[in-house]
N, C-alpha and C positions, 0 to 999 in steps of 0.2 A: 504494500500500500504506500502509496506518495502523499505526505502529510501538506497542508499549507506551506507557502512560503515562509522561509523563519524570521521572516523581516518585519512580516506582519503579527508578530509575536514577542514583539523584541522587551515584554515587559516578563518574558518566561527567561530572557539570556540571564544564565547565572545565579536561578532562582535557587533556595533551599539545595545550593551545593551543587545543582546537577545544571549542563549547558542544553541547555531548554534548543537553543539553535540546532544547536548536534541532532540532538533529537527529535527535531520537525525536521531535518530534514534525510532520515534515517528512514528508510523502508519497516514497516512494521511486520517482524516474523508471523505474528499473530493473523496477520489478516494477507499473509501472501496464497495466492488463486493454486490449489492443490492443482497437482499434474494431471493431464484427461478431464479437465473443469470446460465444458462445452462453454462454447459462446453465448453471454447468457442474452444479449438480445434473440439471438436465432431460436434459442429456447421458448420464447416470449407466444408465438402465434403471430395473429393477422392483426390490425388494431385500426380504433375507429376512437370516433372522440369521445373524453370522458371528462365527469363532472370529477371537480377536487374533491378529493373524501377531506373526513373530520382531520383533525391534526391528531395524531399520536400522542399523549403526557406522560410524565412524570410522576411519582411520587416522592414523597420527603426519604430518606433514608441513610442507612453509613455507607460508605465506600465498598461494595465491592471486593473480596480478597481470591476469588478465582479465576483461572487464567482466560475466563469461557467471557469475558469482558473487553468492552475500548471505550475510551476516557475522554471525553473531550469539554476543554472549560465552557461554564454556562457564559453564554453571552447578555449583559444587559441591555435589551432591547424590547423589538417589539416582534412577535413571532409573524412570520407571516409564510400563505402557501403561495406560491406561482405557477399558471400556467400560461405558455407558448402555444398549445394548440391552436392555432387559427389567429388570435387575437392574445397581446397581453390581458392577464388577470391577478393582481397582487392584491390578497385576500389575509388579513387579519385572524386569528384565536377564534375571534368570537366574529366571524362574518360582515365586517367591516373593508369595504369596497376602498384599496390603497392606492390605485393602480395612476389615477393621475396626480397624486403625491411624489411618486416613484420613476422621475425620467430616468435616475439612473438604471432601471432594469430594459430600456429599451431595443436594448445590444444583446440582450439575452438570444438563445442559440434556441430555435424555433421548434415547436413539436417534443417538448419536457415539463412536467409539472417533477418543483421541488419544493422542499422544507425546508426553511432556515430562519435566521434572524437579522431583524435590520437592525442595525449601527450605526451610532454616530459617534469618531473616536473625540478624545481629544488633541493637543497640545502634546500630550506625552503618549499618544496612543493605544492611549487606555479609554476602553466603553464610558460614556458619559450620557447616562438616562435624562437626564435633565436639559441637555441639549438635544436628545433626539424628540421630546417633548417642545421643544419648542420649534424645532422644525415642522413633525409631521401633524401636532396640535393648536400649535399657534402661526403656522406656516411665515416663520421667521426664512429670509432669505441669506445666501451666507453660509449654510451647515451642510455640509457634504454629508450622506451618510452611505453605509456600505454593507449590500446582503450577503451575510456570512452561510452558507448552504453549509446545511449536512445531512442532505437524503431526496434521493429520490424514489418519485411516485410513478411516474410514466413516464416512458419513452414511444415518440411515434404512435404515439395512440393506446401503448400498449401498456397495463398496469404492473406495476413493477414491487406492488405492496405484500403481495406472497410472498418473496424470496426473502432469505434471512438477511439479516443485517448486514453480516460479513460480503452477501454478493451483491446487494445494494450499493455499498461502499465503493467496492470493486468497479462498480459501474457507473457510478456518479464519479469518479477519478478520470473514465474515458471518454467522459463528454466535455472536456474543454471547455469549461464555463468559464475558468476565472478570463478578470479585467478591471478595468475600471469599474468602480464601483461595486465588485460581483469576487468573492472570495469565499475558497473549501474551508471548515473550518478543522483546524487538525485534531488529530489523532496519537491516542497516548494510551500504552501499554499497563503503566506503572501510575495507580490513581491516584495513591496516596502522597506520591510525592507531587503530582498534579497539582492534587489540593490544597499543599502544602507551600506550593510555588504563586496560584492564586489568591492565596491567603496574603501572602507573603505583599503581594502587590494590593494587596486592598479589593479584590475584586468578589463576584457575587457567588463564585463557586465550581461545580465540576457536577455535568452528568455523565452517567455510567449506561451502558448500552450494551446487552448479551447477544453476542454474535448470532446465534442462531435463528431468533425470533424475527417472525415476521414484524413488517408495522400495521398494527392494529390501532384503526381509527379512535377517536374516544378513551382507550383504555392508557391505564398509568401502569405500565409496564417498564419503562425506564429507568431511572433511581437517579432523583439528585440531592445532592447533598451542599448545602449554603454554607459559605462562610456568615457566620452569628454577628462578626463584628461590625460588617457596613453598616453604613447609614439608608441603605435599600433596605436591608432585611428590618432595621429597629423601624422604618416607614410601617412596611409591609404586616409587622407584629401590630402597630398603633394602629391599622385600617381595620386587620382581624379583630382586636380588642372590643371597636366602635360600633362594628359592626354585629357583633354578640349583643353586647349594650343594650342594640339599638332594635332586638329582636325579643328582649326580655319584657 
């Protein structure tokens, strides 16, 4: 597997001891395509147009300790689905229509619906929620932001949500997305030092992803784990709290 460019990571160089660089741009044992692995488009069948299914989630949980896993840091953002079939469509969580907020996806590579999250970095290249907030909510001009994919749904028509993660991966690495505006997000063996690297820079965390599973619409199959310390998550715990409160 071919991780992100380690350029666009450069708040992992050096993190918790380990060269974060080295290691984006290091093929991952874990996820190299066994010998006699068919083609997996050609596997796929005939394909015609399809609706975006639900997004895939998450649940709260620890890290992960078996090797049946890949790591990749939670991005602060805003999730969003894409499809290229016939016409862009940049589609929000909860089914909010992004798509003419979003000129940066205009380049996208036609006939793919993917998974990922939008960005807005800063200054030091670190996720900054509160400027992508003001870009995509307050439509401030000025903020670059940047969709960080990590999955794909279809290719050419063809649904690509039965295959396990690991050939998912595989496949969304041979469609040439990255660009301007448009970045893989990488891939990490080893969580806990992940975690520990994110942590380290103040960021919002690491999800965990079992190679085998399909992606399942709707369901929290995933596992992420937050760093406690930002100021996102003590937000995130105040809106929880309000919102108990506010039902009692």
């Amino acid at each position: 597997m071919v991780a992100a460019d380690a350029a666009d990571y450069t708040w992992m160089e050096g993190a918790a001891g380990l060269n974060w660089g080295e290691v984006a741009r290091a093929p991952s044992s874990t996820c190299h395509a066994p010998a006699g692995l068919p083609n997996i488009k050609a596997s796929l069948g005939s394909g015609f147009l399809l609706r975006l299914p639900e997004p895939m989630l998450a649940k709260p949980g620890p890290i992960p300790v078996t090797d049946a896993w890949l790591f990749e840091p939670k991005m602060d953002g805003f999730r969003c689905l894409v499809c290229t079939h016939g016409r862009l469509l940049a589609r929000s969580r909860r089914g909010w229509d992004m798509t003419a907020l979003l000129p940066e996806l205009r380049g996208l590579a036609g006939n793919v619906q993917l998974d990922g999250e939008i960005v807005a970095l800063d200054e030091n290249g670190l996720p900054d929620f509160h400027r992508l907030s003001a870009r995509l909510l307050h439509k401030r001009d000025g903020i670059e932001v940047t969709y960080f994919v990590f999955d794909v749904l279809a290719v050419e028509g063809l649904r690509t949500t039965m295959l396990p993660y690991q050939e998912r991966r595989l496949l969304l690495e041979t469609l040439q997305l990255e660009g301007p505006g448009v970045k893989l997000v990488a891939t990490f063996e080893d969580g806990q030092a992940l975690f520990d690297a994110v942590c380290a820079r103040g960021l919002e965390g690491v999800v965990a992803k079992r190679l085998r599973d399909a992606y399942k619409p709707g369901e929290r199959t995933w596992v992420k784990t937050k760093n406690r310390a930002t100021a996102r998550f003590a937000e995130e715990r105040a809106r929880a709290r309000s919102a108990a409160r506010a039902r009692v």
